[in-house]
Jmol script that loads the backbone (N, CA, C; Angstrom):
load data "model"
ATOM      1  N   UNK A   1     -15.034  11.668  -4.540  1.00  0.00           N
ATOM      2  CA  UNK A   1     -14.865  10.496  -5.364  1.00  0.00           C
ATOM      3  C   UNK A   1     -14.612   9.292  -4.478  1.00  0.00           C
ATOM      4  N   UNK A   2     -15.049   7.935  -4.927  1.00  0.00           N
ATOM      5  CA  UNK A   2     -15.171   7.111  -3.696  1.00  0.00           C
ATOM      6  C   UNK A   2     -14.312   5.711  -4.752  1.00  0.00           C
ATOM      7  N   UNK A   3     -13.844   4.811  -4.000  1.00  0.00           N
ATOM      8  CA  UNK A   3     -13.104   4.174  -4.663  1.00  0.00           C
ATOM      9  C   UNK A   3     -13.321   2.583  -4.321  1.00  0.00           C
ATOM     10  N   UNK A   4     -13.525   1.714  -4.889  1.00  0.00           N
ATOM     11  CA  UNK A   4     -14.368   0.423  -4.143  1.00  0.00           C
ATOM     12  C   UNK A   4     -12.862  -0.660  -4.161  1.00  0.00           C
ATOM     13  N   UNK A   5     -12.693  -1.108  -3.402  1.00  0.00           N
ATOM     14  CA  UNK A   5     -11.463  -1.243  -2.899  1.00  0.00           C
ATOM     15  C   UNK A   5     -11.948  -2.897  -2.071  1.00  0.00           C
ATOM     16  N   UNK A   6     -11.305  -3.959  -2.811  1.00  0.00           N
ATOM     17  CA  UNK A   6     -11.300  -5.173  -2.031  1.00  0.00           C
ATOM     18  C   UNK A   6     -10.024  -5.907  -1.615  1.00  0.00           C
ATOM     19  N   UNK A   7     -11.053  -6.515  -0.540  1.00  0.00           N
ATOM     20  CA  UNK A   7      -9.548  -6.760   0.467  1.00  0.00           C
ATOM     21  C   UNK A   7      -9.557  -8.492   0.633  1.00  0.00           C
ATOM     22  N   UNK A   8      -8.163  -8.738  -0.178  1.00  0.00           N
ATOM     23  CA  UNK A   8      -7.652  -9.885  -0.020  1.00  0.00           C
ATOM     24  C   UNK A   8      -6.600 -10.413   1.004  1.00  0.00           C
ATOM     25  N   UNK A   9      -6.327 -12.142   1.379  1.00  0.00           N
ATOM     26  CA  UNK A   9      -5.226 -11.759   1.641  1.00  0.00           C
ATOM     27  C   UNK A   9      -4.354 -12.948   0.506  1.00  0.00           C
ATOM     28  N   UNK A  10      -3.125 -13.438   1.395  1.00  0.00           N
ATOM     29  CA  UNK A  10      -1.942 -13.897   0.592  1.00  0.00           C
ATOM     30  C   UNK A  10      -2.621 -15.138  -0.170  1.00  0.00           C
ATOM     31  N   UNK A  11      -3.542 -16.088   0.258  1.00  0.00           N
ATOM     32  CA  UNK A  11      -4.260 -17.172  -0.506  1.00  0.00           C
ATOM     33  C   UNK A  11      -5.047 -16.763  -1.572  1.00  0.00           C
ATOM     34  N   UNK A  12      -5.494 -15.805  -1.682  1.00  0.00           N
ATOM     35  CA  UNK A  12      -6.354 -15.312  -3.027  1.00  0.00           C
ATOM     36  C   UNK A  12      -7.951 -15.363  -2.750  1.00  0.00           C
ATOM     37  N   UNK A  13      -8.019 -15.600  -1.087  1.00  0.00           N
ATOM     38  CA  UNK A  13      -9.318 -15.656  -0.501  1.00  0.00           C
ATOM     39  C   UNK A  13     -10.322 -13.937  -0.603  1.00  0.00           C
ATOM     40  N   UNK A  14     -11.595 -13.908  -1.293  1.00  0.00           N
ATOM     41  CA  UNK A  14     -11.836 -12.807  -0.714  1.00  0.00           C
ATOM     42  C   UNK A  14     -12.963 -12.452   0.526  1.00  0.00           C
ATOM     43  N   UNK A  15     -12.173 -11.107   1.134  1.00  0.00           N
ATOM     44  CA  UNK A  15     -12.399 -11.333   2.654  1.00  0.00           C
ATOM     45  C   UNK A  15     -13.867 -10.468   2.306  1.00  0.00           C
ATOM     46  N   UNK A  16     -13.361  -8.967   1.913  1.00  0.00           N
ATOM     47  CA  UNK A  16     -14.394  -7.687   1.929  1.00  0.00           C
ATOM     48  C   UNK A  16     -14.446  -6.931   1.057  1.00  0.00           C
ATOM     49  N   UNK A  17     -14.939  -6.066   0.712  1.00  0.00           N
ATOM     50  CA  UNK A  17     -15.101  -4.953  -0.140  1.00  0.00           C
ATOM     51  C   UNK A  17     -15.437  -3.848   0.402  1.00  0.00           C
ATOM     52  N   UNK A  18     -15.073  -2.646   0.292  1.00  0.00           N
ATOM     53  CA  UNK A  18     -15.394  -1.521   0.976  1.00  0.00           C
ATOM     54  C   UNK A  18     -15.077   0.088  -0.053  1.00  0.00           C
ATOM     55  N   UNK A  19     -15.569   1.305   0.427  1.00  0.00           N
ATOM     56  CA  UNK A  19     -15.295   2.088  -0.946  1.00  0.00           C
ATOM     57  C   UNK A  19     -14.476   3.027   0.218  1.00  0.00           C
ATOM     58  N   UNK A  20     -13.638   3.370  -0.209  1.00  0.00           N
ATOM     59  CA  UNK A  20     -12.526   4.612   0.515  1.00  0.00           C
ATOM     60  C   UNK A  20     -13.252   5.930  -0.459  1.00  0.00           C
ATOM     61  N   UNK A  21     -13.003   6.742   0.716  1.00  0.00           N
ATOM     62  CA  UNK A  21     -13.386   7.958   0.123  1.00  0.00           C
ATOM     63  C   UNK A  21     -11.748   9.107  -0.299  1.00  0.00           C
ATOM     64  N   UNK A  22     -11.517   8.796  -1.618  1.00  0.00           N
ATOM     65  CA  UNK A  22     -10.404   9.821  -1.557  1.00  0.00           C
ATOM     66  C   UNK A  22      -9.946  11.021  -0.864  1.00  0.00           C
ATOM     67  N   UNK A  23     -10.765  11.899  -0.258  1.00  0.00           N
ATOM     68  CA  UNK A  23     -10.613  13.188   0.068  1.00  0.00           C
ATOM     69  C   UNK A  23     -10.750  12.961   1.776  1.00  0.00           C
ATOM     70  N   UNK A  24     -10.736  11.591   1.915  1.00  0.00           N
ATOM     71  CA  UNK A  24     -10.932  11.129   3.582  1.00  0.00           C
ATOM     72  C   UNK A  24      -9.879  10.039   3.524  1.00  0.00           C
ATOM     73  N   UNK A  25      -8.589   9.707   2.756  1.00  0.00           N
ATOM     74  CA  UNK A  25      -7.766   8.985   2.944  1.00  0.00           C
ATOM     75  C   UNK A  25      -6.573   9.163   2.605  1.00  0.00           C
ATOM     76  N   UNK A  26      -5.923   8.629   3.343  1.00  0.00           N
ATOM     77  CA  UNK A  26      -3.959   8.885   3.441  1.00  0.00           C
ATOM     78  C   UNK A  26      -3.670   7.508   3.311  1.00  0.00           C
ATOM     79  N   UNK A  27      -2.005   7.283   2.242  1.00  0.00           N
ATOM     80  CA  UNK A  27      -1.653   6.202   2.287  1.00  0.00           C
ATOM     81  C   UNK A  27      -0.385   6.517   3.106  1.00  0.00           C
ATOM     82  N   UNK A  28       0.008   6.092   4.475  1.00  0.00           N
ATOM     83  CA  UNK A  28       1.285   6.217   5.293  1.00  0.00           C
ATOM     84  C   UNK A  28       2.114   4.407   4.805  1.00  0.00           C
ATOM     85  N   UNK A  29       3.152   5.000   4.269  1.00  0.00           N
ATOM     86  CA  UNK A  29       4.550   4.272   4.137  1.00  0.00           C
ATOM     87  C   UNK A  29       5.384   4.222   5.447  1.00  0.00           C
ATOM     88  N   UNK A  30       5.544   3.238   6.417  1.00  0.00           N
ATOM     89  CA  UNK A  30       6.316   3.252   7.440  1.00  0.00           C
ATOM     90  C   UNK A  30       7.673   2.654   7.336  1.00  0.00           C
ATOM     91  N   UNK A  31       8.417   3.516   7.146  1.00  0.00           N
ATOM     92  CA  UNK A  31      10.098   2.964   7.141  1.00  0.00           C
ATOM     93  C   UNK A  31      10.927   1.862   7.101  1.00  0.00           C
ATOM     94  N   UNK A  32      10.119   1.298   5.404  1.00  0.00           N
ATOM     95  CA  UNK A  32      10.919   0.596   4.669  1.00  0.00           C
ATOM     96  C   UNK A  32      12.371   0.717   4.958  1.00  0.00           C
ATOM     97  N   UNK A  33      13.464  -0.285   5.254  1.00  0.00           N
ATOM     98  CA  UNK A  33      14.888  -0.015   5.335  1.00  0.00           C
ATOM     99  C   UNK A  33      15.137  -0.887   4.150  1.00  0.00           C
ATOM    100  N   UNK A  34      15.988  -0.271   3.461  1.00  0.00           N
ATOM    101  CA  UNK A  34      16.279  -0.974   1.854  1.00  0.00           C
ATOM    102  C   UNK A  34      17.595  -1.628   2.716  1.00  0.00           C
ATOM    103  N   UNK A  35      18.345  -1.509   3.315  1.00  0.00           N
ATOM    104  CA  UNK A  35      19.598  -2.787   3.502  1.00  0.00           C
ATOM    105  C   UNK A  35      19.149  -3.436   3.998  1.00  0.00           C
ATOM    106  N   UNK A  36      17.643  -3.719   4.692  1.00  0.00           N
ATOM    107  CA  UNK A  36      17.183  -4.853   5.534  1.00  0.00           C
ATOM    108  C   UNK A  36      16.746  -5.836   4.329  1.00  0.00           C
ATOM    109  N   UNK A  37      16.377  -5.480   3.197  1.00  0.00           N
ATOM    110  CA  UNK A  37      15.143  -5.988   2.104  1.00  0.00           C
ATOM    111  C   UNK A  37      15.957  -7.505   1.902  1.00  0.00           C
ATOM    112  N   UNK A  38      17.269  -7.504   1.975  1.00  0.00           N
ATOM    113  CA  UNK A  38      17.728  -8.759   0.665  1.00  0.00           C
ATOM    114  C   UNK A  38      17.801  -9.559   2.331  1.00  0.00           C
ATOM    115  N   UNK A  39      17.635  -9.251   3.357  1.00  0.00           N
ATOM    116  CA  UNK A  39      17.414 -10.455   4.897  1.00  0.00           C
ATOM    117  C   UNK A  39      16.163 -10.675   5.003  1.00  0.00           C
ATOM    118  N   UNK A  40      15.291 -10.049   4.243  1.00  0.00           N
ATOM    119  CA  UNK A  40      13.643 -10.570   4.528  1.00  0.00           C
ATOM    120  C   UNK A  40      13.370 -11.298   4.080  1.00  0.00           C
ATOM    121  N   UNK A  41      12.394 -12.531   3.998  1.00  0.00           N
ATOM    122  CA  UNK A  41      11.579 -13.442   3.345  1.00  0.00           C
ATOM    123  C   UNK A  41      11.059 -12.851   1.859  1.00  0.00           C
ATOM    124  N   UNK A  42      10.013 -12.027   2.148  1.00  0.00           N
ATOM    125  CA  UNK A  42       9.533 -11.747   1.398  1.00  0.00           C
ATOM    126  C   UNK A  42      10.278 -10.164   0.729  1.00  0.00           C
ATOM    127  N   UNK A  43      11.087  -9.558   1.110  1.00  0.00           N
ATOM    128  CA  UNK A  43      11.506  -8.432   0.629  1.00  0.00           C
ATOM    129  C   UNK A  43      11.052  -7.435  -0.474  1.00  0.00           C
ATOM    130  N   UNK A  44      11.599  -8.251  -1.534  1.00  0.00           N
ATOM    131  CA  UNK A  44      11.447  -7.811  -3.208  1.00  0.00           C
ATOM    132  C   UNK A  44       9.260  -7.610  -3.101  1.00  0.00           C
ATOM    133  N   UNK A  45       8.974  -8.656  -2.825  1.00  0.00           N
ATOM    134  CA  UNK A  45       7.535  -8.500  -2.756  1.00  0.00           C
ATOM    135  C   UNK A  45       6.986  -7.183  -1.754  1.00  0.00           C
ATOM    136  N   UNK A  46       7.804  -7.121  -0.753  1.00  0.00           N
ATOM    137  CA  UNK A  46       7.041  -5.684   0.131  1.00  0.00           C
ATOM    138  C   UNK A  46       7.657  -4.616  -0.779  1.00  0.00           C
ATOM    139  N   UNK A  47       8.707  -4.942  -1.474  1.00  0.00           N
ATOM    140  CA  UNK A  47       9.035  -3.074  -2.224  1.00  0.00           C
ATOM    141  C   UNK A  47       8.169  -3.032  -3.156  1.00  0.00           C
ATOM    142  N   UNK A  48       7.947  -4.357  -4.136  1.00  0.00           N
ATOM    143  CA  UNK A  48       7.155  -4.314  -5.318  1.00  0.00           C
ATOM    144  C   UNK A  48       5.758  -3.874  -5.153  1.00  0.00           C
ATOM    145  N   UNK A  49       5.033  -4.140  -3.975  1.00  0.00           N
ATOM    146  CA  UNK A  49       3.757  -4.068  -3.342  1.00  0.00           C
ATOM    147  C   UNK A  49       3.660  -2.297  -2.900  1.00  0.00           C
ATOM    148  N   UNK A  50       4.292  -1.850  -2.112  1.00  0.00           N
ATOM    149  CA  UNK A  50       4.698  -0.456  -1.805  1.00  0.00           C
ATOM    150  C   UNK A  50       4.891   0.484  -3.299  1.00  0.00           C
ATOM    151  N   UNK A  51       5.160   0.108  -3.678  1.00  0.00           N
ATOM    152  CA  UNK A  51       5.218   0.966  -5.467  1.00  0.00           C
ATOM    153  C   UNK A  51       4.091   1.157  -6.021  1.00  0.00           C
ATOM    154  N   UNK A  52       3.545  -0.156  -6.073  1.00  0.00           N
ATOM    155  CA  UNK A  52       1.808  -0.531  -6.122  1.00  0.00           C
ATOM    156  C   UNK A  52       1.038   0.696  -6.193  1.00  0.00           C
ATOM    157  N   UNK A  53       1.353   0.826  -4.374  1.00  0.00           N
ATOM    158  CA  UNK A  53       0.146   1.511  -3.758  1.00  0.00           C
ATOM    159  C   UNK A  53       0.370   2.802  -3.541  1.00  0.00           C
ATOM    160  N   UNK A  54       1.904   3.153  -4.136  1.00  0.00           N
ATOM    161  CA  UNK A  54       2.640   4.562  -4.354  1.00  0.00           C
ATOM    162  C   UNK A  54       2.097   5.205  -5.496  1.00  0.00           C
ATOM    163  N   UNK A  55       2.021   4.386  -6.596  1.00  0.00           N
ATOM    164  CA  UNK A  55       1.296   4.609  -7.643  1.00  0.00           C
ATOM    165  C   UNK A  55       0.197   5.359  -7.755  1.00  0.00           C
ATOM    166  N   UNK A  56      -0.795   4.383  -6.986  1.00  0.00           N
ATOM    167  CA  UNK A  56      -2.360   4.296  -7.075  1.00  0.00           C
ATOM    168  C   UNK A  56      -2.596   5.325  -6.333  1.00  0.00           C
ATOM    169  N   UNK A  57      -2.145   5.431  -5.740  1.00  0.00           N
ATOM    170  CA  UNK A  57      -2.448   6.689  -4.646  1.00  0.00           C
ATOM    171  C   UNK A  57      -1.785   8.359  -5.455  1.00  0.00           C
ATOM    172  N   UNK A  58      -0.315   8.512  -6.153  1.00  0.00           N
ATOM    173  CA  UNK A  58      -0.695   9.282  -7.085  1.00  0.00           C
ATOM    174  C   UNK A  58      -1.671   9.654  -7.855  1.00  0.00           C
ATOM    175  N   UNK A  59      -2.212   8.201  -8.684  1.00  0.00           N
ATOM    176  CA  UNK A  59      -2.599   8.455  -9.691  1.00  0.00           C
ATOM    177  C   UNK A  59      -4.315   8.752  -9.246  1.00  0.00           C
ATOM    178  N   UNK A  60      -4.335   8.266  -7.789  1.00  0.00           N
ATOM    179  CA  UNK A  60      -6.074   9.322  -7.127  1.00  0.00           C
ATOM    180  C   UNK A  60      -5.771  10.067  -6.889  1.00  0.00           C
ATOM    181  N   UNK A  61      -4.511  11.191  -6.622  1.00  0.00           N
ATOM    182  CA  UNK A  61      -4.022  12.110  -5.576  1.00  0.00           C
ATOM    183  C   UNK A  61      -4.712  11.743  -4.298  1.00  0.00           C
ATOM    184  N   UNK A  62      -4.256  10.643  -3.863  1.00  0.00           N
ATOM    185  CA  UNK A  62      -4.332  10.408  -2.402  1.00  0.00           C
ATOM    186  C   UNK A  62      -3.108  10.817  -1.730  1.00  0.00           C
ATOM    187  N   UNK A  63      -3.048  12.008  -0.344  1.00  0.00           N
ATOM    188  CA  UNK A  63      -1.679  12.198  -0.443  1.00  0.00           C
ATOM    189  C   UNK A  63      -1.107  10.720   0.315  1.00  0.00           C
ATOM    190  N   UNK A  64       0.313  10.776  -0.041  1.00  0.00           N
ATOM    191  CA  UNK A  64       1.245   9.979   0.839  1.00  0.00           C
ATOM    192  C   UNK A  64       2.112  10.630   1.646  1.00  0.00           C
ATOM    193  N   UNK A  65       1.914  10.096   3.268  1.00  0.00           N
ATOM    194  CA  UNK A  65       3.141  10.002   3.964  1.00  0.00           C
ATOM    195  C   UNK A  65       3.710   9.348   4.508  1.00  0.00           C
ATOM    196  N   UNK A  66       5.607   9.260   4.271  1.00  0.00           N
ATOM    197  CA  UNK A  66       6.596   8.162   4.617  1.00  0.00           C
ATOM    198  C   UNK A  66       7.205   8.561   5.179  1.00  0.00           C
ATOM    199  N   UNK A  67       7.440   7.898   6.196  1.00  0.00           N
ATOM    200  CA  UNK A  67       7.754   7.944   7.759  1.00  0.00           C
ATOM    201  C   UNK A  67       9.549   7.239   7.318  1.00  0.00           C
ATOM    202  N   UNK A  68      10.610   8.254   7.984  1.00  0.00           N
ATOM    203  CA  UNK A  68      12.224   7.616   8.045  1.00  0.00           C
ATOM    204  C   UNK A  68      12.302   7.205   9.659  1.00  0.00           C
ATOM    205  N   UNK A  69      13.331   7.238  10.032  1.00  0.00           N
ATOM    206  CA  UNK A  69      14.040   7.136  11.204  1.00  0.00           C
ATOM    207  C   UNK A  69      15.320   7.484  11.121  1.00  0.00           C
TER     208      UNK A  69
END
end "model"
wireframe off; spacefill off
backbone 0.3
color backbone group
């Protein structure tokens, strides 16, 4: 199953389009620190964004792996 997947960035410009192949893709989460979130700029937006793609990736069974320290 192939998934057509476009790639923006923060202006709402679009850059590309491309199709991921589910059964050829991993979504890796790299070690979000939740006491860092409320010192970031953007914080609330990288957790809200990360849920996103926590989601979507369930809901293809794409597996996920998240990386601690």
């Amino acid at each position: 199953m192939g998934v057509l997947v476009y790639l923006i960035f923060q202006g709402g410009f679009f850059l590309d389009k491309f199709t991921l192949k589910t059964d050829e893709t991993v979504l890796i989460v790299i070690d979000i620190q939740e006491r860092l979130v409320p010192a970031m700029k953007y914080g609330k937006k990288v957790i809200d964004n990360t849920n996103i793609l926590i989601s979507i990736a369930k809901e293809l069974e794409i597996p996920i792996i998240v990386t601690e320290q």
